[in-house]
Every structure is written in structure tokens, then in C-alpha cells.
C-alpha positions, 0 to 999 in steps of 0.5 A, spaced: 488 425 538 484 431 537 486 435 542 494 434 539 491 436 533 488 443 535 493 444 539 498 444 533 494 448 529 493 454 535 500 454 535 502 456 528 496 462 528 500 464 535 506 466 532 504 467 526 499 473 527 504 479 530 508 477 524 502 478 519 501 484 523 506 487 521 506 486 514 500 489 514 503 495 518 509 496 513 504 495 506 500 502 509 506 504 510 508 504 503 502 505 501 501 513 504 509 513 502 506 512 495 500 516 496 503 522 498 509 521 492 503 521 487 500 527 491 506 531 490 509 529 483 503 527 480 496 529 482 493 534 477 489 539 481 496 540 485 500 543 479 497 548 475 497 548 468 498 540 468 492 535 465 489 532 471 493 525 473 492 518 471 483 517 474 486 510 476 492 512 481 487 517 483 483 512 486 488 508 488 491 514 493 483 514 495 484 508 497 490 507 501 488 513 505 482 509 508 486 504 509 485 500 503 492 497 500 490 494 494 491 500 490 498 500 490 500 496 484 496 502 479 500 508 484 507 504 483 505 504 475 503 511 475 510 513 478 513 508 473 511 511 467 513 518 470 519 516 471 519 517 479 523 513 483 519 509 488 520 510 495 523 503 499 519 498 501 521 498 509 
């Protein structure tokens, strides 16, 4: 019975893995999408004359471009709050 039951739980991760994989790939995806919007709109070294951008999205953009997707919440806000449009999500 043990076996049946690694069997059952190998089978899920086997189907499951190129589906998350693919999830990551999209999130970095959106993620540089969003990095290079901020850059261009936003980023205060960018634009001169403009008060530098928001300390947090600035960090945030740093992390997407490691590979880090978990600034994308503080780089949407950013965008928000200027009222940029977002790119899609694809």
C-alpha cells in the first residue's frame, strides 16, 4: 500500500511542475515589464529636474532584475499612484 501511495503522490508533481514553471516564467516576465515601465516613466535619475522616485519601487525594480519577483506589488502601486497604465499580465 505504501507504494500505491508514493505512486500517487509522485504523479500530481509530475504534471504539476512544468505548470508552476511556467508561472514563474510569466511572473518575471511582468515583472521586467513593470521594471522597465517605472524606468522610463518614473525613475528620477532618468528625468531631469524630477525629485527621484519613490525609495521603495526603486528597490523593488532591483530586485525584479535578479530575478526576485516579489517587488511587484510596490512597482504596481508606484505605477498606480502616477497614474500609469499597467502593462498585461500575459
Amino acid at each position: 500500500m505504501t507504494r500505491t501511495m508514493a505512486l500517487y503522490s509522485i504523479i500530481p508533481a509530475f504534471f504539476l511542475t512544468p505548470l508552476l514553471a511556467a508561472a514563474q516564467a510569466s511572473e518575471s516576465a511582468y515583472c521586467s515589464a513593470l521594471s522597465q515601465k517605472y524606468t522610463q516613466y518614473l525613475d528620477g535619475e532618468n528625468r531631469l529636474g524630477r525629485q527621484p522616485g519613490n525609495l521603495g519601487a526603486r528597490a523593488a525594480v532591483e530586485k525584479c532584475k535578479a530575478g526576485d519577483t516579489s517587488g511587484i506589488p510596490a512597482i504596481e502601486k508606484a505605477l498606480k499612484d502616477a497614474k500609469i497604465d499597467l502593462p498585461s499580465r500575459q
